[in-house]
C-alpha positions as CSV (number, residue, x, y, z in Angstrom):
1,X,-34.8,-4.8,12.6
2,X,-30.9,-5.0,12.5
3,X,-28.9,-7.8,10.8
4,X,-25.3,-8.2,9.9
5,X,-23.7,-7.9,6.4
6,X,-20.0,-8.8,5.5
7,X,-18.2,-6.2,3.3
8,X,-16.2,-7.2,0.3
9,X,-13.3,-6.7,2.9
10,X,-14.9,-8.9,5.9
11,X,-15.9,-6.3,8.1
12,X,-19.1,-6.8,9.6
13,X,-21.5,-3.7,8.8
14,X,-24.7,-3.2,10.7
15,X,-27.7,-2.7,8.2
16,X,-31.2,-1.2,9.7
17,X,-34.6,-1.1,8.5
18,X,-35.0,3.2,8.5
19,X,-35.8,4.5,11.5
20,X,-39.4,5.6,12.7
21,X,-40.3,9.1,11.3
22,X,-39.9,11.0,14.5
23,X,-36.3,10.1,15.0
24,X,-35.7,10.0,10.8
25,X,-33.4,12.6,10.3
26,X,-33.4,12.4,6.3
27,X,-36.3,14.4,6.3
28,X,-34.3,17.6,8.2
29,X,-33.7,20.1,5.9
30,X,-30.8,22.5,5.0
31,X,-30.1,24.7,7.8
32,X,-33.1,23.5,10.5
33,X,-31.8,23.4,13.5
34,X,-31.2,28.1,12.6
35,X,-34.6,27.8,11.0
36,X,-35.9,26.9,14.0
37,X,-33.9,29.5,16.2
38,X,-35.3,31.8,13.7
39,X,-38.6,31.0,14.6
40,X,-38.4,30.5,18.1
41,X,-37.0,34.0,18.6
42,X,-39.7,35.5,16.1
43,X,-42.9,33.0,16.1
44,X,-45.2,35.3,14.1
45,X,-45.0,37.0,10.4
46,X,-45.6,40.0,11.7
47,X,-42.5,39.5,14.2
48,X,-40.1,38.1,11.7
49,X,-40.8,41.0,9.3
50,X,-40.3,43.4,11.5
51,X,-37.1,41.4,12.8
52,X,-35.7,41.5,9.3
53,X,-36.4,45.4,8.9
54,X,-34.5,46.4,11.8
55,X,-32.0,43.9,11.0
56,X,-30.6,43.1,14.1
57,X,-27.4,41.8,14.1
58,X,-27.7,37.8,15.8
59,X,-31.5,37.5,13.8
60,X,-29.4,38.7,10.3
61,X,-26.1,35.9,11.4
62,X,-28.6,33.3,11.4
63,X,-30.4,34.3,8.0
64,X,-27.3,34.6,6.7
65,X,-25.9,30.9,8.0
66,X,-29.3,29.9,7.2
67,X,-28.9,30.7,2.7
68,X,-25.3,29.7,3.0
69,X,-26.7,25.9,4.4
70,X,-29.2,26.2,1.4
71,X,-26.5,26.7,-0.9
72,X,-24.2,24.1,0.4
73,X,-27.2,21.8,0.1
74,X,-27.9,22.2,-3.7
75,X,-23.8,21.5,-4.2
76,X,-24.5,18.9,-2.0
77,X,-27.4,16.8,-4.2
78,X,-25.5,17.1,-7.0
79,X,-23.6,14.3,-5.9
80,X,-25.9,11.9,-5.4
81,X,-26.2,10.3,-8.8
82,X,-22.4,9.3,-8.0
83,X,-23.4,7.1,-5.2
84,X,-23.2,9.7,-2.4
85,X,-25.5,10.4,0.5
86,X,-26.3,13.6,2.5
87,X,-27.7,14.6,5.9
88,X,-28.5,18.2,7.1
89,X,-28.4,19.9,10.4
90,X,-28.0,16.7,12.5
91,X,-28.5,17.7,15.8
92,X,-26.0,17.4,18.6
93,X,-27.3,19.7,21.6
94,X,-29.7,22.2,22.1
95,X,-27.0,24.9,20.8
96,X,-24.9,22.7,18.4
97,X,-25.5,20.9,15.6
98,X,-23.4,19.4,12.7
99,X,-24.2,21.4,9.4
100,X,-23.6,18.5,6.6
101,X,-23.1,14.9,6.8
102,X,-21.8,13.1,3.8
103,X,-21.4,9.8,3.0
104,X,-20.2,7.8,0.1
105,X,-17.9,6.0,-2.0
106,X,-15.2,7.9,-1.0
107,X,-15.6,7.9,2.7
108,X,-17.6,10.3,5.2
109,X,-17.0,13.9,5.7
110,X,-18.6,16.1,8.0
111,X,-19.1,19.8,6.9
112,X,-19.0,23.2,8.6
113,X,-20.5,26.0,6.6
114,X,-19.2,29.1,6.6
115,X,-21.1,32.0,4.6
116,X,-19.0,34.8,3.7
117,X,-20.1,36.3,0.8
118,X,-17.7,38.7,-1.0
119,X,-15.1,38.4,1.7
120,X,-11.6,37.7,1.9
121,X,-10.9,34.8,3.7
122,X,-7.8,33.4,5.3
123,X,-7.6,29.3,7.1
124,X,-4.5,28.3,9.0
125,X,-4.0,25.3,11.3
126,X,-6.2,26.5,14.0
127,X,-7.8,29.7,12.8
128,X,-9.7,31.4,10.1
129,X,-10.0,35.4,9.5
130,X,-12.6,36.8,7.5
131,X,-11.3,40.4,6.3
132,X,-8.0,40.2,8.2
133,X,-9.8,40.0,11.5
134,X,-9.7,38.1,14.6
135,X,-9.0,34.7,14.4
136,X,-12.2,32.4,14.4
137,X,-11.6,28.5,16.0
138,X,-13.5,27.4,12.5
139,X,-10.5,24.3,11.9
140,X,-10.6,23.3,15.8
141,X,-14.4,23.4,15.7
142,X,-14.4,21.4,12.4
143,X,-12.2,18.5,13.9
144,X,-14.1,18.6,17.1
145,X,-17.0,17.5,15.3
146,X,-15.3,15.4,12.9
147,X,-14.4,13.4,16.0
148,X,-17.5,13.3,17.6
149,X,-18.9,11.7,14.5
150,X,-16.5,9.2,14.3
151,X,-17.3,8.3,17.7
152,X,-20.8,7.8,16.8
153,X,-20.6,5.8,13.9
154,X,-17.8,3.6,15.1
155,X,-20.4,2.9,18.2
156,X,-23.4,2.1,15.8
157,X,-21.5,0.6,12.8
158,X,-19.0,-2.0,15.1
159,X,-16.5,-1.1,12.2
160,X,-13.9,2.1,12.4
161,X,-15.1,5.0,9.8
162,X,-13.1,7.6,8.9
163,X,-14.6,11.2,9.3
164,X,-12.6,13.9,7.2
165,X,-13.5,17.6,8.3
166,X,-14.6,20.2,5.7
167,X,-15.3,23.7,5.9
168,X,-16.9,24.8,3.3
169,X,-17.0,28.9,2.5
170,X,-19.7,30.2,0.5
171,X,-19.1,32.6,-2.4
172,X,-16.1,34.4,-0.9
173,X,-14.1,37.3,-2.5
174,X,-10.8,35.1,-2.3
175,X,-9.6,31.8,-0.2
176,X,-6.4,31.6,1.2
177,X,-5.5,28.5,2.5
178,X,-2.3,27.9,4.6
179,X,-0.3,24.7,3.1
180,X,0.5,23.2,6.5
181,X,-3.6,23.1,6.9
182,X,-3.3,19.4,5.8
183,X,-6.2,17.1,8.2
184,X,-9.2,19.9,7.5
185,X,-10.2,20.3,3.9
186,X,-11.1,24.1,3.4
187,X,-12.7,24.6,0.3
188,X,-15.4,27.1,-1.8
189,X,-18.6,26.1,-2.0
190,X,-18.5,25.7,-6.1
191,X,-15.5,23.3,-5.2
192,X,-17.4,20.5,-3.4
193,X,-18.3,18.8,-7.0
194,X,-14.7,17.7,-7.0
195,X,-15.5,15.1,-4.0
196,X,-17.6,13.4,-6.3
197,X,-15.4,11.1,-8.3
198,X,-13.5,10.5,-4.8
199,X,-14.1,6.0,-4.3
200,X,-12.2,3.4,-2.3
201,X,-13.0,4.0,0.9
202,X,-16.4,2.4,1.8
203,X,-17.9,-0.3,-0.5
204,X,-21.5,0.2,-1.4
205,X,-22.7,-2.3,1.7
206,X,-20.8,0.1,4.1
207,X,-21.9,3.8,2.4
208,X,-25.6,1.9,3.7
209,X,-24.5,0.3,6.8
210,X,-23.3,4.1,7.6
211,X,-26.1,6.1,6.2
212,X,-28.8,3.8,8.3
213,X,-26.9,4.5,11.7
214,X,-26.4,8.4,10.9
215,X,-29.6,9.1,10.1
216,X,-31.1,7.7,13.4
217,X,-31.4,10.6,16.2
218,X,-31.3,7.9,18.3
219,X,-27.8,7.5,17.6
220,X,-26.7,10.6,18.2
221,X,-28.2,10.2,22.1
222,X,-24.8,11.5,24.5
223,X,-22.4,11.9,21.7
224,X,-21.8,15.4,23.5
């Protein structure tokens, strides 16, 4: 069922009844889409424990992504008694999939996590470096999905949303953020609380409209 709603601002908003279960993606947990990599590449106990023993290096990038997803999720919940809403692992393609989704008062943000635990890290306009390393596309890969969300919920709302871009570093050493870094947010993990008191952008009729479209696979059919 889908019916029309104005907002306090006369926007139309599409509302939805939620989706069936097998296309529900509220019930996707932290970090899926590597658990399932995880699982695919090691489908027995005895496989995965041997696996983490010889810790080889792609199995141990995933485990890794996979706690720093975890974490971001318990930062994540905390903000849901202040109106907002959280998806996890929404998945784009076979190989790609968008890490956070959050919606609320204060508008939509998509979220890239990054765990690097007791490094130094460095963000500039297009680049990260982790240790003083090679540069990493982290903010271009962060807008690029930013963008392709926006597409998506434009398409299923029929009114424009704003996606912000976050990437989110868990526990590092030290962040260094470069000030001309101004249209991706690049934060610590312990710093996402301060998104909570954020309101103005999407009236409570629009944080639903929003939530109801993103959490449909079935809206995410060809957004890649």
């Amino acid at each position: 069922m889908i019916r029309s709603a104005a907002s306090p601002g006369g926007v139309a908003s599409t509302l939805r009844t939620p989706p069936p279960s097998g296309y529900d993606l509220a019930s996707r947990r932290p970090g899926q889409a590597l658990r399932e990599k995880i699982r695919a590449d090691c489908p027995s106990l005895i496989q995965r424990s041997l696996e983490w023993a010889l810790r080889r290096p792609e199995n141990a990038s995933w485990r890794t992504g996979l706690r720093g997803e975890r974490i971001v999720s318990r930062e994540l919940a905390r903000l849901r008694r202040h109106g907002w809403r959280a998806l996890h692992s929404i998945p784009l393609s076979p190989t790609w999939d968008i890490d956070h989704l959050l919606i609320g008062p204060g508008g939509v943000f998509s979220i890239n996590t990054k765990h690097h635990r007791g490094k130094t890290v460095w963000v500039g306009d297009h680049v990260a470096r982790i240790n003083h390393g090679e540069g990493r596309p982290y903010p271009r890969s962060s807008r690029r999905e930013a963008a392709v969300v926006k597409n998506v919920l434009d398409r299923g709302c029929r009114f424009a949303v704003e996606v912000k871009p976050v990437l989110v570093f868990v526990k590092p050493a030290k962040l260094t953020v470069q000030p001309s870094l101004q249209d991706v947010r690049a934060i610590e993990n312990r710093e996402l609380s301060a998104l909570s008191p954020l309101t103005g952008v999407l009236s409570p009729e629009q944080v639903d409209a929003v939530y109801a479209v993103a959490r449909d696979q079935r809206s995410w059919t060809g957004a890649v």
